[in-house]
C-alpha positions as CSV (number, residue, x, y, z in Angstrom):
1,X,0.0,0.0,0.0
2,X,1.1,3.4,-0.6
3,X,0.8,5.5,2.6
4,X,1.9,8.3,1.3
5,X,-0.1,8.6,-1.8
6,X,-3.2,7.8,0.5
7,X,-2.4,10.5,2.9
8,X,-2.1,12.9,0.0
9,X,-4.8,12.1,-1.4
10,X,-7.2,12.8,2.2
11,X,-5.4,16.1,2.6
12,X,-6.0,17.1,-0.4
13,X,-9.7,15.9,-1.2
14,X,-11.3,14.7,2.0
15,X,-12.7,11.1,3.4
16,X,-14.7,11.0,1.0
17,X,-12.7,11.2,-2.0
18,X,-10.6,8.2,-0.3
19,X,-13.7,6.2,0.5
20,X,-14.3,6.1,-2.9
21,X,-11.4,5.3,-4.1
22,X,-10.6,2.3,-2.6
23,X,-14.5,1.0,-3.3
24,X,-13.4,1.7,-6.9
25,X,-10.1,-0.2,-6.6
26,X,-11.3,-3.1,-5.0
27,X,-14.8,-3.3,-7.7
28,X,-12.0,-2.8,-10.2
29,X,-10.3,-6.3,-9.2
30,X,-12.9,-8.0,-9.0
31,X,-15.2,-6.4,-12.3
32,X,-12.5,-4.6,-14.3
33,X,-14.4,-1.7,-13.4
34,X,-13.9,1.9,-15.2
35,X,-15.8,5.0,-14.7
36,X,-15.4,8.1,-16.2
37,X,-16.8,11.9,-15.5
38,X,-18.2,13.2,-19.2
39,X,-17.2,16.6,-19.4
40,X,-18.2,19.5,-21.3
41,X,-16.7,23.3,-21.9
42,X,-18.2,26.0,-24.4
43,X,-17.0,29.4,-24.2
44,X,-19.5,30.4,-21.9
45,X,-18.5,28.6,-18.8
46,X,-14.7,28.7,-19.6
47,X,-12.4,30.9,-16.7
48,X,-11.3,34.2,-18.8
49,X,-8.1,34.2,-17.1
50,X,-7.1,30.9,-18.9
51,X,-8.6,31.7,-22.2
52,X,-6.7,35.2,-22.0
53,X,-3.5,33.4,-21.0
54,X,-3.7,30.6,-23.9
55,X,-3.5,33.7,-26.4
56,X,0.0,34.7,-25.4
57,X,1.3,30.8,-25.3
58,X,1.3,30.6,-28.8
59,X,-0.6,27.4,-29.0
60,X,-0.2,26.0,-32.0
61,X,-2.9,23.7,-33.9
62,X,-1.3,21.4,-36.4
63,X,-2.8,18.8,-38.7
64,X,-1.9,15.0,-36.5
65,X,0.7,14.5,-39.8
66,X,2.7,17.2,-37.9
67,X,3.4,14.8,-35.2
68,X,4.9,11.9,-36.9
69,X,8.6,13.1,-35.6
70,X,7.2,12.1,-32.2
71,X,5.5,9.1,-33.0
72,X,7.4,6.0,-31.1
73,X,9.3,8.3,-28.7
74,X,9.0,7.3,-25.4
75,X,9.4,10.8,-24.2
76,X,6.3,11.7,-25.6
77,X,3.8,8.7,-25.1
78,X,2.8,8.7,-29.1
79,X,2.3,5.6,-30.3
80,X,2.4,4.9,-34.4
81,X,-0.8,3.2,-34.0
82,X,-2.4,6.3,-32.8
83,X,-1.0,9.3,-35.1
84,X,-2.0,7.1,-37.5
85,X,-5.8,6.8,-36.6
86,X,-5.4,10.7,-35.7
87,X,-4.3,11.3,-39.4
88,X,-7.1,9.2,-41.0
89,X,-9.7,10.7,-38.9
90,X,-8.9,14.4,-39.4
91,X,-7.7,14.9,-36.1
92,X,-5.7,18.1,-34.9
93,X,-3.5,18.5,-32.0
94,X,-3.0,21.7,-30.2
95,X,1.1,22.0,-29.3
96,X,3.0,24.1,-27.3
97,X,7.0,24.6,-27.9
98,X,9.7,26.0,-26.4
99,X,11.9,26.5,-28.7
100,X,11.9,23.5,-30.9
101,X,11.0,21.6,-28.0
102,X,7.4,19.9,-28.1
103,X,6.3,20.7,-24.0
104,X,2.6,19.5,-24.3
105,X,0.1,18.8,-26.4
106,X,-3.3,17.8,-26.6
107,X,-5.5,15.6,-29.3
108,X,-8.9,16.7,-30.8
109,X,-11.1,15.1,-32.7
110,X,-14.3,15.4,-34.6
111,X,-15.2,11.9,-35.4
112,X,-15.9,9.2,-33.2
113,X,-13.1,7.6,-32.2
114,X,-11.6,4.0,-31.4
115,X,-10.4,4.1,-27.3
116,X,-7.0,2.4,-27.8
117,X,-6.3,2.0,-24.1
118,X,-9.0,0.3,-23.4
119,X,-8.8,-3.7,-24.5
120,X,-10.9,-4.4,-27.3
121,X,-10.7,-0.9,-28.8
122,X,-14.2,0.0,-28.3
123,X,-15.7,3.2,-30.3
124,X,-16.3,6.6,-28.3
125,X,-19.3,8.0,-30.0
126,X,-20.4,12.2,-29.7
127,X,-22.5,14.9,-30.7
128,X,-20.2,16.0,-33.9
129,X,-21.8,19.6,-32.9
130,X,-18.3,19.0,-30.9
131,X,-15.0,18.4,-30.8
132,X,-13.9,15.4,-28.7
133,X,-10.8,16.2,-26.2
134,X,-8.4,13.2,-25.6
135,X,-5.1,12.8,-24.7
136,X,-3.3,15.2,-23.2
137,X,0.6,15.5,-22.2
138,X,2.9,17.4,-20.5
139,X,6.8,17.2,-21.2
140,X,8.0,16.3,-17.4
141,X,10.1,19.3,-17.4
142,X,7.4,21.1,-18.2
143,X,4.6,20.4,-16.2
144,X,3.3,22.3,-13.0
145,X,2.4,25.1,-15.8
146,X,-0.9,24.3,-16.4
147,X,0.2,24.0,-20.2
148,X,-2.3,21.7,-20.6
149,X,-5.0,23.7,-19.9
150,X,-3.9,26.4,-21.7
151,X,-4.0,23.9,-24.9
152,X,-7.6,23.4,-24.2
153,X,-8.2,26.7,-24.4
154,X,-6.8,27.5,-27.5
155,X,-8.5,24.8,-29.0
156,X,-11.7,25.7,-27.9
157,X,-11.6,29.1,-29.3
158,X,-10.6,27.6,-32.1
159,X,-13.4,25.2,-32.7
160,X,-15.9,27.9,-31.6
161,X,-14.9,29.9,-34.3
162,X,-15.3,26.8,-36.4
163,X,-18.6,26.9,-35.3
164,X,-18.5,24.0,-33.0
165,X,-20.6,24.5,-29.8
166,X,-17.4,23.7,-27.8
167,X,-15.3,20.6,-26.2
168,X,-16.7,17.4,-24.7
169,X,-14.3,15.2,-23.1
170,X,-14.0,12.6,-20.2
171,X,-11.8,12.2,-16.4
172,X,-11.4,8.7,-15.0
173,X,-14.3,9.2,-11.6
174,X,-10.6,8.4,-8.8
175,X,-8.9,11.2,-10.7
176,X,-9.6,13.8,-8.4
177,X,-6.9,15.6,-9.7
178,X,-7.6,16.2,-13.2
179,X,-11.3,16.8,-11.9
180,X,-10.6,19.3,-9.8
181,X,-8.6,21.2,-12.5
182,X,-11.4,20.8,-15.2
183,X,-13.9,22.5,-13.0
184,X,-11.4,25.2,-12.3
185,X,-11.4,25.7,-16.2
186,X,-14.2,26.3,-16.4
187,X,-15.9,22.3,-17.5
188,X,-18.8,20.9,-16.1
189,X,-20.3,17.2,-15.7
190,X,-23.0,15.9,-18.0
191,X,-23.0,12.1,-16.7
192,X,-20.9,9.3,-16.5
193,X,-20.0,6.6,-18.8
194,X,-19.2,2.9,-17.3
195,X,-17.3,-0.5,-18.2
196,X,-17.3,-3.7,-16.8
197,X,-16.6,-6.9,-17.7
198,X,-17.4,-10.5,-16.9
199,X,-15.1,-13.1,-18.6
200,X,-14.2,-12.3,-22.0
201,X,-17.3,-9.8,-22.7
202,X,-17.3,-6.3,-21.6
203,X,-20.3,-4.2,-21.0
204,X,-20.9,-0.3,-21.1
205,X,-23.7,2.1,-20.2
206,X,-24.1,5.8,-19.8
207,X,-26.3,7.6,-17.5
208,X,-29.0,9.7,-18.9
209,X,-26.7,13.1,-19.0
210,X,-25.0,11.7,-21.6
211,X,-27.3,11.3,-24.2
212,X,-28.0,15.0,-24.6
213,X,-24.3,14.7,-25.8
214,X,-24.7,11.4,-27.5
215,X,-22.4,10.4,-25.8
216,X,-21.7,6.6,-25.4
217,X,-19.0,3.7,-25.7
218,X,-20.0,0.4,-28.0
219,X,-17.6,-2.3,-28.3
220,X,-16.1,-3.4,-31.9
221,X,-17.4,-6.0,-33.7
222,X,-16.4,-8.2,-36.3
């Protein structure tokens, strides 16, 4: 057991953050249980502060060919597998350099989407009146800068000027972390989204929040 990560996390979230957690950890041995906060931004609810600090970062959105130099390098957590879904779906990443060094960067796209991480591969469906937020990354060095953040919200200006109604995206539920820092941007929940699975089969289900969203996980078949 890790004591310290425990203590941390009490301090910094309360008993009942930590009850929940280890309910989660222990369902999760037993059901290979996920659940994940559905999230959504628009330019309405977003802190100005961020939004008027993404402007000076100089955020860059490139098309997901752009990344290929990164693809494979363990300092960067892009696999080839991936860029190459990104490219063949459209998707853009949001980047911030310094220098010529890649510090973070973010994915976005605008189609639904194959959940690579997840065994099975199952498809993330949305409302394509959005843009889909996944996998963000922060260079080591770099992070403690909110960099991420800032990504987000150069995207989502972005895509509002696009004329997309803004950013949907989703925060494992023990991340406490991450979820604390999303509502401090400025997103808000819609719902959760669940897996389980017994043997070889895995199930899903979203809660009624999501569908306004259409927002919703189906495995791949065939």
């Amino acid at each position: 057991m890790n004591r310290r990560f425990y203590r941390d996390l009490l301090k910094q979230h309360g008993v009942g953050a930590l009850l929940f957690h280890v309910a989660y950890r222990a369902a999760n041995r037993v059901l290979h249980l996920r659940v994940w906060n559905t999230l959504v931004i628009t330019m309405d609810t977003i802190d100005p502060e961020i939004l008027g600090e993404s402007r000076k970062a100089g955020v860059r959105m490139l098309e997901a060919s752009a990344m290929r130099p990164y693809a494979d390098n363990p300092e960067y957590g892009l696999t080839q597998q991936a860029l190459d879904e990104a490219i063949a779906r459209g998707d853009r990443c949001a980047a911030i350099f310094d220098g010529n060094v890649l510090a973070a960067y973010g994915w976005y796209a605008t189609q639904p989407i194959r959940l690579l991480e997840i065994p099975g591969a199952p498809l993330l469906h949305f409302d394509p009146a959005y843009a889909y937020m996944y996998n963000g990354f922060t260079h080591p060095t770099y992070r403690g800068k909110r960099l991420h953040a800032l990504g987000m919200a150069a995207a989502l200006e972005v895509y509002t000027q696009e004329g997309r109604a803004g950013l949907v995206s989703y925060v494992d539920s023990s991340n406490f972390s991450s979820l604390k820092s999303c509502r401090r941007m400025g997103y808000s929940s819609f719902g959760r989204v669940s897996m389980f699975a017994l043997g070889a089969r895995q199930h899903y289900s979203s809660t009624r929040g999501c569908k306004r969203y259409d927002f919703r996980i189906e495995p791949v078949t065939g």
